[in-house]
SEMARMAR-379857 format. One line per 10 residues: number of its first residue (from 1); their letters; for each residue x, y, z of N, C-alpha, C. Coordinates in steps of 0.2 Angstrom, whole numbers, plus 5000, padded with zeros to 4 digits. Example, Ala and Ser with C-alpha at 12.3 -4.5 7.8 and 13.67 -1.06 7.14 Angstrom:
residues 2
1> AS> 5066,4972,5039,5062,4978,5039,5066,4984,5039  5064,4989,5035,5068,4995,5036,5064,5000,5039
end
This chain:
residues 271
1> XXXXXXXXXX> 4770,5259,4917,4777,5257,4917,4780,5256,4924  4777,5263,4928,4780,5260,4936,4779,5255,4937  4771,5255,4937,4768,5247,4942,4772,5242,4938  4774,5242,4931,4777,5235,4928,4783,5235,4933  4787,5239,4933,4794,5241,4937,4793,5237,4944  4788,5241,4949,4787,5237,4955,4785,5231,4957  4782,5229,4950,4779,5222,4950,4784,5216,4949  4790,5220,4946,4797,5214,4942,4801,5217,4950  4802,5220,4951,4804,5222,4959,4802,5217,4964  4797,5215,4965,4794,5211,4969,4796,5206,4970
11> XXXXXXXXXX> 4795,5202,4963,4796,5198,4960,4802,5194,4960  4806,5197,4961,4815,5198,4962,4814,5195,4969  4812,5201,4973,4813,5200,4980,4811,5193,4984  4806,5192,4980,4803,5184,4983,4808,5178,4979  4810,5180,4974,4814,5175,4971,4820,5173,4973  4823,5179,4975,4833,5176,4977,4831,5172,4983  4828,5173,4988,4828,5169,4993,4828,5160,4991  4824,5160,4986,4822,5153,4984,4826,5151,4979  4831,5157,4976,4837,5151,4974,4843,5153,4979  4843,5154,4982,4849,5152,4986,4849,5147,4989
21> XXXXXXXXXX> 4842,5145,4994,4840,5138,4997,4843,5133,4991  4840,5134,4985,4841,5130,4979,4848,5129,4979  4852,5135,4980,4859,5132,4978,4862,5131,4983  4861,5131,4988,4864,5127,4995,4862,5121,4995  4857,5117,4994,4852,5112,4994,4857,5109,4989  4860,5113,4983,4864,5106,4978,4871,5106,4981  4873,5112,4983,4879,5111,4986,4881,5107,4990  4874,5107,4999,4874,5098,5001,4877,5093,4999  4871,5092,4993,4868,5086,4990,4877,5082,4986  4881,5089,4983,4887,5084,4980,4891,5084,4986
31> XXXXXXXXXX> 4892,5089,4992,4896,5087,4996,4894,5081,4999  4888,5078,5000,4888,5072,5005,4888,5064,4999  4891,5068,4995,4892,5062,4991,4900,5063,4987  4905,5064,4990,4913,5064,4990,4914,5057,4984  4917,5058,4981,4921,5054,4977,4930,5054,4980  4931,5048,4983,4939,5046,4983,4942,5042,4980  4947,5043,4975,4952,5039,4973,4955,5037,4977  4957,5029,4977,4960,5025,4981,4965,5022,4977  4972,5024,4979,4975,5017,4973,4976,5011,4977  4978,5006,4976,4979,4999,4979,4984,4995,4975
41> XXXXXXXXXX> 4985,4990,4978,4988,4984,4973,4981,4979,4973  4979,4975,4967,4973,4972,4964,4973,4967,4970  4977,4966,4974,4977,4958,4981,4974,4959,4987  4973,4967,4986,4970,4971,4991,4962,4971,4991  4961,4972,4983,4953,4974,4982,4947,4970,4986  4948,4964,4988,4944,4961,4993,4944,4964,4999  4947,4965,5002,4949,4971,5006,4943,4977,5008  4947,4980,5004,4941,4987,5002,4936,4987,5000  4934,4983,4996,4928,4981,4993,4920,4981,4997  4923,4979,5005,4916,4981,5008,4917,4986,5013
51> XXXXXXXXXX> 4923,4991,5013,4925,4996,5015,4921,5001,5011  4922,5000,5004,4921,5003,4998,4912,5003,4999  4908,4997,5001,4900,4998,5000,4899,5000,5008  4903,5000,5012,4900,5003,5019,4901,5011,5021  4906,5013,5016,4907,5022,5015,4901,5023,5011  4899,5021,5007,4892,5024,5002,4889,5026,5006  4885,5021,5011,4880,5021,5015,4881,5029,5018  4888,5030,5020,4888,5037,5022,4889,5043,5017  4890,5042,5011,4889,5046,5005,4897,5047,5003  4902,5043,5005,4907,5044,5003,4909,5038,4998
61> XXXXXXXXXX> 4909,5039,4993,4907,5035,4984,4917,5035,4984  4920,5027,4986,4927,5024,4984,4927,5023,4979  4932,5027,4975,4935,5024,4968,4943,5020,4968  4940,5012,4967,4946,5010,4969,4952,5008,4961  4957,5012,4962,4962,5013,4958,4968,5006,4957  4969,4999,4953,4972,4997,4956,4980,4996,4949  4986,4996,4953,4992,4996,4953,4995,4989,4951  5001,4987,4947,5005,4981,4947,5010,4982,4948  5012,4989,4950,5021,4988,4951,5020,4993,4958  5026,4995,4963,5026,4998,4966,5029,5007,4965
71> XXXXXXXXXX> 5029,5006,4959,5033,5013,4956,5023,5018,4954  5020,5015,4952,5014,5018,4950,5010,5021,4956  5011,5020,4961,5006,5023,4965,5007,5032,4968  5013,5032,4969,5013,5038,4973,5016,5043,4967  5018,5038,4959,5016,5045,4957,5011,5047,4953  5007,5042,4955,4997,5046,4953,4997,5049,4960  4998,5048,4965,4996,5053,4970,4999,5059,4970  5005,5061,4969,5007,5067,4970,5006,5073,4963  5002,5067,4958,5000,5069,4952,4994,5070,4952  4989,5070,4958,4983,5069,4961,4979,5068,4954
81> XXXXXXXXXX> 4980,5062,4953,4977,5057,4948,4973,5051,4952  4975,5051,4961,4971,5047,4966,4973,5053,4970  4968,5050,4978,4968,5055,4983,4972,5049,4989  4973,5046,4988,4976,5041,4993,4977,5035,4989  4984,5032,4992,4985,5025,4993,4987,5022,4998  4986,5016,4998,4987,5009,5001,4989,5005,5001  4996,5004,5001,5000,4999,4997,5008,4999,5001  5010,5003,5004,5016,5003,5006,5019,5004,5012  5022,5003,5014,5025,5005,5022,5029,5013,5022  5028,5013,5027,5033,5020,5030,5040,5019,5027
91> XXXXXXXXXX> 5044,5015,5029,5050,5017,5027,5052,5019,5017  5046,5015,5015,5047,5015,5007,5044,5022,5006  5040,5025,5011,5034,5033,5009,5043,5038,5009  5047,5036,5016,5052,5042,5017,5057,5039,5012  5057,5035,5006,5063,5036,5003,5060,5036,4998  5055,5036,4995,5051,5038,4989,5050,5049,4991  5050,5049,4997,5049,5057,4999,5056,5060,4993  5063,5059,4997,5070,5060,4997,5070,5059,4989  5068,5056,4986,5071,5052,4980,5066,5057,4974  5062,5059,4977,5057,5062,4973,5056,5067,4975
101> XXXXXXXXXX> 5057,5073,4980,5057,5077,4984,5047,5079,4982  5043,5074,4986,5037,5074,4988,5037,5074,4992  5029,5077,4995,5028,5079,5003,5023,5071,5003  5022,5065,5004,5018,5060,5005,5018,5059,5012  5011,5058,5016,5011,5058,5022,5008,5051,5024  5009,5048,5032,5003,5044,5032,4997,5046,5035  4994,5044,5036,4986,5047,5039,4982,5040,5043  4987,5034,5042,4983,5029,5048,4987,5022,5046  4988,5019,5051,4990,5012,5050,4985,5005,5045  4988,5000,5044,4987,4998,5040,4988,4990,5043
111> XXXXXXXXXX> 4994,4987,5041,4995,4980,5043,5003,4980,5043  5007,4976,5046,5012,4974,5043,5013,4967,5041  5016,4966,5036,5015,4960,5031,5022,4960,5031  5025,4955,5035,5034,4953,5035,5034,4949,5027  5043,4952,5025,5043,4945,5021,5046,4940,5023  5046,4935,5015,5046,4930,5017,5052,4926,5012  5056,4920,5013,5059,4919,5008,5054,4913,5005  5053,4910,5000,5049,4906,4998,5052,4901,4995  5050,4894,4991,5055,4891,4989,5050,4885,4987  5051,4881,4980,5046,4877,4979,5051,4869,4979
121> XXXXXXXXXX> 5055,4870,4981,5063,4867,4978,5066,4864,4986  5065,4867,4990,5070,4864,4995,5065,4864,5001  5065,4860,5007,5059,4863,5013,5062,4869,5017  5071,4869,5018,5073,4872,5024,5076,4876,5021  5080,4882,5024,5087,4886,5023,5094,4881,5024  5092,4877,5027,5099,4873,5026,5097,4869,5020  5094,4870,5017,5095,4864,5012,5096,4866,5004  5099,4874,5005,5098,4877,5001,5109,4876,4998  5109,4877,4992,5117,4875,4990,5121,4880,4989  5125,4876,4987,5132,4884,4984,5131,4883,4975
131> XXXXXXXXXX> 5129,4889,4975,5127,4892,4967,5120,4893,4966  5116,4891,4970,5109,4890,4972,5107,4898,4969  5101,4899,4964,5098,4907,4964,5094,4908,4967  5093,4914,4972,5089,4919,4972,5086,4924,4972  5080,4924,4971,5078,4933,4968,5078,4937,4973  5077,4941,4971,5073,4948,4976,5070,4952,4973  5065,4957,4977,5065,4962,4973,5069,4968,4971  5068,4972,4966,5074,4977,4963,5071,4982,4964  5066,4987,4968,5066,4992,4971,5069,4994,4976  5072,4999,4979,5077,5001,4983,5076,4999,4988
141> XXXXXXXXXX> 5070,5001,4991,5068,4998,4998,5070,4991,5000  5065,4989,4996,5062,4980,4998,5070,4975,4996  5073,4979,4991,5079,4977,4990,5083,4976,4996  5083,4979,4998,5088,4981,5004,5088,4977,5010  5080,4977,5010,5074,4974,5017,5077,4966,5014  5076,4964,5007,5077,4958,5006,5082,4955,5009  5089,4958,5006,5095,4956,5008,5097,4957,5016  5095,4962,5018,5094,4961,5028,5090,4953,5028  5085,4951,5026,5082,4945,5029,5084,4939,5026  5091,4939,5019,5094,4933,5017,5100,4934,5024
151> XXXXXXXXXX> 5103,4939,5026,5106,4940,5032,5104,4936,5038  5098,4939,5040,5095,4935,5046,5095,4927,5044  5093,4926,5039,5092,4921,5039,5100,4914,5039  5105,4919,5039,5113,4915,5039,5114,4915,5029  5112,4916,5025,5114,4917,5020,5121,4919,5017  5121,4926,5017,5123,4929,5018,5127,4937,5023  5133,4941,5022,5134,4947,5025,5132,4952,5024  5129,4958,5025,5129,4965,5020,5133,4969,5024  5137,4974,5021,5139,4979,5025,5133,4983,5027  5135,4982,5038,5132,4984,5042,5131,4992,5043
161> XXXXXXXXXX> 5135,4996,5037,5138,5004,5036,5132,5005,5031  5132,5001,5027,5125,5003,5021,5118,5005,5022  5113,5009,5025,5107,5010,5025,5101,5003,5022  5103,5006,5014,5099,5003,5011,5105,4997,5004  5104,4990,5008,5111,4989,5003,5109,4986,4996  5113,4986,4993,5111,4981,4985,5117,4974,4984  5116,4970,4981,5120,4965,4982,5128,4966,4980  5129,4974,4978,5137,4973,4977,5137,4976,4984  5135,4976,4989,5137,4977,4995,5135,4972,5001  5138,4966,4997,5136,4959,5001,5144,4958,5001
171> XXXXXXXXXX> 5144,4956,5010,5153,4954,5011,5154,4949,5010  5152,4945,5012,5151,4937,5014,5146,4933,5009  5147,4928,5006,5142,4923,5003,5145,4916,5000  5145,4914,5008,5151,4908,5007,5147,4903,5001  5141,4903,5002,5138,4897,4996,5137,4900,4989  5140,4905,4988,5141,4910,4981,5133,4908,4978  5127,4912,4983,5126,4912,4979,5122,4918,4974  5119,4915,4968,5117,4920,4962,5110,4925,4967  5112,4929,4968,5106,4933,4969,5105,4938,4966  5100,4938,4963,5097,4943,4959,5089,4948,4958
181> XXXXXXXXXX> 5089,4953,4956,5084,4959,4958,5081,4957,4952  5073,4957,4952,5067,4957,4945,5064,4963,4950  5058,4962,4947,5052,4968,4948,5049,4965,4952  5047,4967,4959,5044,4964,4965,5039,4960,4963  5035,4961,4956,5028,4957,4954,5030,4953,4950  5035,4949,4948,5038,4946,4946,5041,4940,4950  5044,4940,4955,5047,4937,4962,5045,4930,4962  5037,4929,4960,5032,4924,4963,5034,4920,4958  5031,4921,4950,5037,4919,4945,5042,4917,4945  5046,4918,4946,5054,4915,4947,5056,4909,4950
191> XXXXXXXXXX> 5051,4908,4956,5053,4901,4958,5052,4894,4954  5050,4896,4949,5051,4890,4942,5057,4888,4942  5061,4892,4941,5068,4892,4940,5075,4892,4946  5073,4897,4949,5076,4900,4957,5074,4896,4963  5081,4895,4966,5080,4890,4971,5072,4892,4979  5074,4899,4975,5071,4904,4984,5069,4910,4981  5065,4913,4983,5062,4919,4980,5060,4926,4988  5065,4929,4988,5059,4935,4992,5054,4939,4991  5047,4937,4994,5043,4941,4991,5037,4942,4995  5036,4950,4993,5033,4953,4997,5024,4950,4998
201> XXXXXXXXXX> 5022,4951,5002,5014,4948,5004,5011,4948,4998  5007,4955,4996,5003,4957,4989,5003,4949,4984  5011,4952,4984,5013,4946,4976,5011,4939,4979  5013,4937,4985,5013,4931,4988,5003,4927,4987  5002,4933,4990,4994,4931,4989,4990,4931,4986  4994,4936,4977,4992,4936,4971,4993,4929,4968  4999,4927,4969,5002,4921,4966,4999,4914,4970  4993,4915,4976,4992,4909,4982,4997,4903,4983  5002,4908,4986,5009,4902,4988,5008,4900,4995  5007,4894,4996,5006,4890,5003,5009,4893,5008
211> XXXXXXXXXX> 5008,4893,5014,5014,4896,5019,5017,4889,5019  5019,4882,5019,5022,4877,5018,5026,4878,5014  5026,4884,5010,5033,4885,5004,5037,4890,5007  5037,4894,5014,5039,4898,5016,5045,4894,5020  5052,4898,5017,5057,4896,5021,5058,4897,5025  5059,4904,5026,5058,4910,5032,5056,4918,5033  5056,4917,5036,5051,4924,5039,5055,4931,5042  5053,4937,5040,5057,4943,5045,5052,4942,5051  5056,4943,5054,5055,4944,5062,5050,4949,5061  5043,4950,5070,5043,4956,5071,5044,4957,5075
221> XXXXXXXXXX> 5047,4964,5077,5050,4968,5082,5051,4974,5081  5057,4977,5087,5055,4986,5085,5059,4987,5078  5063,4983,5076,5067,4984,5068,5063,4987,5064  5057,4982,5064,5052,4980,5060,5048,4986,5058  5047,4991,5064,5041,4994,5064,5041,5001,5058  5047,5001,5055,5047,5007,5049,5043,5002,5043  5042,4994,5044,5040,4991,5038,5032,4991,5040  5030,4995,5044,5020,4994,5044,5019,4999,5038  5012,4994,5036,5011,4997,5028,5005,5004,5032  5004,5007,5028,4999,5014,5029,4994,5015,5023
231> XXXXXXXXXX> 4990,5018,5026,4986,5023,5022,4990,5030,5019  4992,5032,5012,4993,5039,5013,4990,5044,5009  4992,5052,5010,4989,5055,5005,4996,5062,5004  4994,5066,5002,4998,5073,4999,4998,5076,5006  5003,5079,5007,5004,5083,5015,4998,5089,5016  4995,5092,5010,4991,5096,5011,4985,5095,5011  4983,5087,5009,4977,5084,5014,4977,5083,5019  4981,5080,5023,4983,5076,5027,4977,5078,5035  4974,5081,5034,4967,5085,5037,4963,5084,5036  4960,5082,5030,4955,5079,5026,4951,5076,5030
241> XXXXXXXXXX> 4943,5077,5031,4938,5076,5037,4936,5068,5034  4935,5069,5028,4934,5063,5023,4941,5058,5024  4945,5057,5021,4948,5055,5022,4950,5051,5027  4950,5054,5034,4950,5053,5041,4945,5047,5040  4938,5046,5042,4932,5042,5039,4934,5038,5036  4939,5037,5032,4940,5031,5026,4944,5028,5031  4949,5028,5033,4953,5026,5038,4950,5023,5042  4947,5029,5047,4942,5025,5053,4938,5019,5049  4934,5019,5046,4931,5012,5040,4938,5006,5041  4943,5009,5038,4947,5002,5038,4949,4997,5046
251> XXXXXXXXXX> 4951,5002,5049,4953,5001,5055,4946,4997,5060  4946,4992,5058,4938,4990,5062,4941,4984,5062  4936,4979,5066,4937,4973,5069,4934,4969,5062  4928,4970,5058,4927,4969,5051,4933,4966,5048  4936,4972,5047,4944,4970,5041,4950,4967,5044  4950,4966,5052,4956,4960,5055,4951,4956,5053  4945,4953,5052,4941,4946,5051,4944,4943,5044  4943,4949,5038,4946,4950,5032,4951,4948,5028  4956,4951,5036,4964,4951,5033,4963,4943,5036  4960,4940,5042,4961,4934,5043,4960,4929,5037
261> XXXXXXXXXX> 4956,4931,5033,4951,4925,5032,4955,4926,5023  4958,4930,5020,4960,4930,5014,4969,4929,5015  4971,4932,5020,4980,4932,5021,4982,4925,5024  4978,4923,5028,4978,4918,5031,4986,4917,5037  4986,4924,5040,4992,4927,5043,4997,4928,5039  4998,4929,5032,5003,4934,5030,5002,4940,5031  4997,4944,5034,4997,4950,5037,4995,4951,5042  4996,4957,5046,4993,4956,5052,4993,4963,5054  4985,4963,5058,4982,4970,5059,4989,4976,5062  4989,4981,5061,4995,4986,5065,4992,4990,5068
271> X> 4983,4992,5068,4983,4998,5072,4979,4996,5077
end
């Protein structure tokens, strides 16, 4: 009975050693193979798509997540339903934070993609009439940004006291005209009907509108720079080793070749 005892002793001793290698050995093997959800807008996925096979190679396996309105993304992120998004600018991340009292951070540049007025109906801003419609988009930000760039454009006033204005806060609009808010994925749509349409890049490039339909453009300058789009994630990643890697991936001379060759200057590199 002893020797049995000393021999199952033994047995032990030579044993754990060879699973613990065994369980570090699996431990490795899933960490060098990282799963990231990435949410996006579907205009983007060309984009990433060879970001997406060029992370593999380093064991980080992109799960690309894709979006049709701008209200879905950040709150799968903060619902960590994804681990990042890519889809929006800074200043839409700090009014989505306030509105929603999330911690969303950014973690890298991206591009900025000015808007644009667009317009299948007229060639110029001056050609445009009194009672003439235009859309915009109806989220708070891009609303606001809208009506600042029908301003720039001589359109119309907004009160210069408003942050983020809505169109009952247009002073001035001597060519009375109809301006109206749809859902930013909708904008491109509209110019069936609508003399002009503001709309953001995504949709623009969703819907392949000419630049030759482009009325006018936002400026860029220092105004501009809370409208560069980002990479984000949850504040308590914002460290993430992995992560960081994904970023570096986008940020490469590759994906300015990309954005060239799909946006055809509607966007432009930021970092």
């Amino acid at each position: 009975m002893k020797k049995s005892f000393k021999r199952f002793s033994w047995l032990l001793v030579l044993l754990i050693p060879l699973l613990i290698v065994a369980g570090c050995g699996k431990s490795s093997s899933s960490s060098s193979n990282k799963t990231v959800k990435v949410g996006i807008m579907g205009s983007d996925e060309k984009i990433w798509k060879p970001i997406q096979s060029k992370l593999k190679k380093q064991g980080i396996n992109i799960k690309l997540v894709t979006f049709t309105d701008y209200n879905q993304p950040n709150a799968a992120l903060t619902n960590h339903e994804i681990d990042l998004n890519s889809f929006q600018h800074t200043y839409f991340m700090d009014q989505w934070n306030k509105a929603h009292k999330s911690n969303i951070v950014s973690i890298g540049k991206t591009v900025r993609a000015p808007l644009r007025l667009y317009s299948k109906k007229v060639k110029n801003v001056a050609d445009i009439k009194k009672g003439d419609q235009i859309t915009i988009p109806n989220d708070s930000t891009n609303e606001g940004r809208a009506l600042h760039l029908l301003q720039s454009a001589g359109l119309i006033k907004v009160d210069s006291k408003v942050e983020l204005p809505t169109p009952k806060n247009i002073t001035q609009n001597k060519l009375n005209l109809k301006i109206t808010a749809v859902d930013a994925a909708q904008t491109p749509r509209s110019l069936t009907d609508a003399t002009g349409a503001v709309i953001n890049n995504e949709f623009a490039a969703e819907a392949k509108l000419p630049n030759n339909e482009t009325i006018f453009k936002e400026k860029i300058n220092k105004a501009s720079i809370p409208y560069i789009n980002i990479i984000a994630t949850n504040k308590s990643d914002k460290n993430n080793k992995t992560y960081k890697k994904i970023v570096k991936a986008y940020q490469t001379e590759a994906t300015k070749k990309l954005l060239t060759k799909y946006y055809h200057g509607l966007t432009i590199p930021a970092w």
